[in-house]
TORDO-498592 format. One record per residue: residue in three letters; x, y, z of N, C-alpha, C, O in turn. Coordinates in steps of 0.05 Angstrom, whole numbers, padded with zeros to 5 digits, always signed. Layout:
TORDO-498592
alaXYZXYZXYZXYZ
...
***
This chain:
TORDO-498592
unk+01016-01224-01505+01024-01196-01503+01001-01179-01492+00978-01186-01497
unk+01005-01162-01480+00991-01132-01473+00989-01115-01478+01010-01103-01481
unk+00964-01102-01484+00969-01084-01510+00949-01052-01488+00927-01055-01479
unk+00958-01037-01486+00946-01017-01463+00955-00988-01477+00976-00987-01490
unk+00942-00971-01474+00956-00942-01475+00970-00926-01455+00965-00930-01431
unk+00989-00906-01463+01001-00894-01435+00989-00873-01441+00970-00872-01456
unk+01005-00844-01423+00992-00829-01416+00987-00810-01446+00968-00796-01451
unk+01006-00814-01462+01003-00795-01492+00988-00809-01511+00987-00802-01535
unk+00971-00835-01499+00952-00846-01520+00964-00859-01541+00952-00863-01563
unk+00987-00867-01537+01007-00887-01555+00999-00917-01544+00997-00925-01521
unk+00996-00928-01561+00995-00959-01549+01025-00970-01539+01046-00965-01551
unk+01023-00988-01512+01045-00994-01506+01042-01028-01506+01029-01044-01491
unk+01057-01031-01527+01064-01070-01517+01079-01088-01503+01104-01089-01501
unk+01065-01100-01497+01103-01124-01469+01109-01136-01499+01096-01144-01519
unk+01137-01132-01491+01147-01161-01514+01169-01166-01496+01172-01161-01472
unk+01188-01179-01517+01203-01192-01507+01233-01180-01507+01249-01182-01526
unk+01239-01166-01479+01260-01151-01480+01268-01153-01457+01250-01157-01440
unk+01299-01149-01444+01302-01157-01427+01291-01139-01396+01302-01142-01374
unk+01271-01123-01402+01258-01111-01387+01237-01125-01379+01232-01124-01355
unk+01222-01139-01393+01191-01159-01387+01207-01184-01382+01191-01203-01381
unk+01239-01193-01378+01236-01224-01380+01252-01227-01343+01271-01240-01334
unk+01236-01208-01331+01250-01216-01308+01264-01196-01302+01276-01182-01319
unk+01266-01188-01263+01289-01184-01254+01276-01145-01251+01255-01134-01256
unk+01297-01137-01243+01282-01103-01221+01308-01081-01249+01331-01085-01255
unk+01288-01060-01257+01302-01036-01265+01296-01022-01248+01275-01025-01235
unk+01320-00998-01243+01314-00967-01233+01310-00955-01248+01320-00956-01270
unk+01294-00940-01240+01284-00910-01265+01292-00891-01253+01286-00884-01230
unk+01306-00882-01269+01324-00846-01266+01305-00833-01288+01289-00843-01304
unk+01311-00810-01283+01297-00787-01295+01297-00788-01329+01279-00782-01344
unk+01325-00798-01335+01334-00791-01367+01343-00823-01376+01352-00827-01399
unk+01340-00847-01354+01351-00871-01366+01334-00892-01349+01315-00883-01335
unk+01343-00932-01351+01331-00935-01334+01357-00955-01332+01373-00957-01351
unk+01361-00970-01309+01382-00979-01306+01375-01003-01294+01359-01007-01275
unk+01390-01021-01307+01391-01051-01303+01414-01072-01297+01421-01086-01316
unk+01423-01075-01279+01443-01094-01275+01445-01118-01265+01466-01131-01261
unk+01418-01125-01259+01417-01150-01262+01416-01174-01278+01403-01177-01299
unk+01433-01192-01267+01440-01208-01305+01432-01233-01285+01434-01236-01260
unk+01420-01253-01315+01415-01277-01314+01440-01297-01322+01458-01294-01339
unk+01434-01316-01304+01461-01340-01311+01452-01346-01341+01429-01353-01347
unk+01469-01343-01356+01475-01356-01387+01502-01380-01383+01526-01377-01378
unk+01488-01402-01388+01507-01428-01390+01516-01428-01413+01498-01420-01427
unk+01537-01433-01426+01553-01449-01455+01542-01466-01456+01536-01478-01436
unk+01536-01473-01480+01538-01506-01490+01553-01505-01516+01561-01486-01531
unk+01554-01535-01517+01575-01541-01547+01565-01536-01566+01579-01539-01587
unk+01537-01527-01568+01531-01523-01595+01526-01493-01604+01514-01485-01624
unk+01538-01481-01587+01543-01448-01588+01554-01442-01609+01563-01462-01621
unk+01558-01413-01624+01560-01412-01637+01593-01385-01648+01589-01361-01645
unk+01605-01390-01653+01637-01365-01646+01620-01344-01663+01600-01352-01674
unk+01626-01323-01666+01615-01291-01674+01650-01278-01679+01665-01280-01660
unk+01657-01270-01698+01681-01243-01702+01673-01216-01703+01667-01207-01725
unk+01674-01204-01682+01664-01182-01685+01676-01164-01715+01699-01172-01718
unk+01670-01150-01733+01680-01146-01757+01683-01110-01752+01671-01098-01734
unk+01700-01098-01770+01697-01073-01764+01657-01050-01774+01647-01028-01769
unk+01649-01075-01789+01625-01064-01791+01611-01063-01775+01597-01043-01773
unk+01607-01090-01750+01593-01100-01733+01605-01088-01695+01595-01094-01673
unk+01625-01074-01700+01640-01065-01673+01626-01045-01662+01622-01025-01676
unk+01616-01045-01635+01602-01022-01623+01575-01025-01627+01560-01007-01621
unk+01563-01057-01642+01539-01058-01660+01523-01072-01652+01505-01077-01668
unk+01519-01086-01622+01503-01111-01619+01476-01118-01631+01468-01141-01635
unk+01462-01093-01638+01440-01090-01656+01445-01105-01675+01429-01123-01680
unk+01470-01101-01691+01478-01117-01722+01483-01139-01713+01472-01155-01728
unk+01492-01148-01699+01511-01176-01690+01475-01197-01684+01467-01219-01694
unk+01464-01181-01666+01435-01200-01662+01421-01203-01689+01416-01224-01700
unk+01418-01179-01697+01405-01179-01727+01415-01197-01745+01398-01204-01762
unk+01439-01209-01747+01455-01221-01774+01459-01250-01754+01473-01266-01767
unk+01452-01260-01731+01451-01283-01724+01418-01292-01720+01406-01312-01728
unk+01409-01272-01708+01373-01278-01699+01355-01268-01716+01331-01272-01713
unk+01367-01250-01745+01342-01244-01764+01334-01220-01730+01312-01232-01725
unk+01336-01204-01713+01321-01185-01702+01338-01175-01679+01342-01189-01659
unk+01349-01149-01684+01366-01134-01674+01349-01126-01634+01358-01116-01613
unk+01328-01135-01640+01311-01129-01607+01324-01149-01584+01313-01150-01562
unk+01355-01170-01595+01361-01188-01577+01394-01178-01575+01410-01195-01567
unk+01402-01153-01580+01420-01150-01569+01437-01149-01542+01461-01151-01537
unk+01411-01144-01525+01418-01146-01498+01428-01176-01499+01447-01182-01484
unk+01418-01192-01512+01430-01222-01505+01457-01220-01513+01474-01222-01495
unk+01466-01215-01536+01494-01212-01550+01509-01200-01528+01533-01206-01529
unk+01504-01182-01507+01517-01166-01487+01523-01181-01463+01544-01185-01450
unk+01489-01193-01461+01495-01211-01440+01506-01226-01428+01512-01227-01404
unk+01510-01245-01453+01507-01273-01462+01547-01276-01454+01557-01296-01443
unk+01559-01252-01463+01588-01245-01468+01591-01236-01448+01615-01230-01446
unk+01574-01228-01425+01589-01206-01392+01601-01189-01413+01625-01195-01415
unk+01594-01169-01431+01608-01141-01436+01581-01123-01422+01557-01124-01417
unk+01600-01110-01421+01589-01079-01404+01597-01059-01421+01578-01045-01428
unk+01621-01052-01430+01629-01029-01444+01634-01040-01473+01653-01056-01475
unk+01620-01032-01500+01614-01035-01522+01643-01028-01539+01655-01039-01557
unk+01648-01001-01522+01671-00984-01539+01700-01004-01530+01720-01003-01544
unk+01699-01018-01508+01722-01022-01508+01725-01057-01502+01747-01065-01498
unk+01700-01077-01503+01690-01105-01498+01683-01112-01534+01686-01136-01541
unk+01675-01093-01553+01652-01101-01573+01676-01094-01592+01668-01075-01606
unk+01698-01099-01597+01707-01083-01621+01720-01102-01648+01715-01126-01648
unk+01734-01092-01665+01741-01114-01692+01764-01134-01681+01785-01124-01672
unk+01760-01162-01683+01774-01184-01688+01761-01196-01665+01758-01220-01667
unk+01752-01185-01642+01741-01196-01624+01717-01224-01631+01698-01224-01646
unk+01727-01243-01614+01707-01271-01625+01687-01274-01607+01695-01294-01594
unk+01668-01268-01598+01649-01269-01579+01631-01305-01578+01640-01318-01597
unk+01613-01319-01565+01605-01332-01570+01572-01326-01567+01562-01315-01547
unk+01554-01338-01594+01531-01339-01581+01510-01363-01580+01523-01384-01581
unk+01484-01367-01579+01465-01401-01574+01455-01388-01594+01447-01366-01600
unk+01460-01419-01607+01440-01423-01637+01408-01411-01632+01399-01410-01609
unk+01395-01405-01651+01362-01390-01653+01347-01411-01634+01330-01406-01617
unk+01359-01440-01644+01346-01466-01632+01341-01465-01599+01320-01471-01588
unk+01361-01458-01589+01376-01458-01566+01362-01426-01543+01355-01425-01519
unk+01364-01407-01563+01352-01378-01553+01321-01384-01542+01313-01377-01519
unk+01307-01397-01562+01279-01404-01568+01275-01418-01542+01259-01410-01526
unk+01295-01443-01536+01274-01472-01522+01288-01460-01495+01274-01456-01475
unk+01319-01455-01494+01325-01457-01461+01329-01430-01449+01326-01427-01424
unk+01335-01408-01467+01352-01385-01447+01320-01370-01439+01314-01361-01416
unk+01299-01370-01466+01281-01354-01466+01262-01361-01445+01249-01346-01432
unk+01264-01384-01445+01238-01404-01441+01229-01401-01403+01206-01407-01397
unk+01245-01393-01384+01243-01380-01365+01244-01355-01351+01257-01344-01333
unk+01226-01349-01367+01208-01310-01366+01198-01321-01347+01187-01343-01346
unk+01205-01295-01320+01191-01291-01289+01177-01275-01288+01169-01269-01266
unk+01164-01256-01317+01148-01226-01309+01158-01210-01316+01160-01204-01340
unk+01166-01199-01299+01180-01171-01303+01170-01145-01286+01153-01149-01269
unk+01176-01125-01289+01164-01099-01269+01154-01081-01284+01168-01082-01304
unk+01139-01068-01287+01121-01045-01299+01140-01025-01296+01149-01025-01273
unk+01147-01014-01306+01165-00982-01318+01147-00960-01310+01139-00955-01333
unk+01134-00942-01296+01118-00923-01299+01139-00899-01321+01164-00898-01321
unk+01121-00884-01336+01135-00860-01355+01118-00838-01349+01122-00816-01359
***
């Protein structure tokens, strides 16, 4: 990890988000925008997800209550090609996701960098 200050003297760290694991954002004024997606393969040892009415609109909860850490929701989004939460993420919906085992050794495991964000 890298550990640097920005310009308000906040420390800023790389981790592991789908901003540092590869691939080009635009930066707009009020957002930053990313649409580039990585191939996510199935395998059999995936895992089915029901979206629940607590968990709908929630990929935060859905990563959190499979990965123990809500910072991998972009995967839960990913991982599923949803784009729109309100109308892809909602109750009864069965999503699929890769075991912790699986996150860890293959999807993660080919980080290209990533691009610096200026703020």
């Amino acid at each position: 990890m890298t550990d640097k200050r920005n310009k308000r003297g906040f420390n800023v760290v790389k981790t592991s988000t789908r901003y540092t694991r590869g691939g080009t954002a635009d930066v707009y004024t009020t957002r930053v925008g990313w649409w580039e997606r990585v191939e996510m393969v199935s395998d059999a040892t995936d895992n089915f997800y029901v979206v629940t009415r607590d968990t709908e609109r929630r990929p935060d909860l859905i990563a959190y209550d499979t990965y123990g850490d809500p910072a991998y929701a972009w995967l839960v989004l990913q991982f599923n090609n949803i784009v729109d939460i309100n109308e892809e993420l909602v109750s009864g919906v069965t999503i699929k996701l890769p075991t912790s085992s699986r996150l860890n050794t293959v999807l993660l495991a080919n980080s290209s960098g990533g691009n610096t964000v200026a703020t």
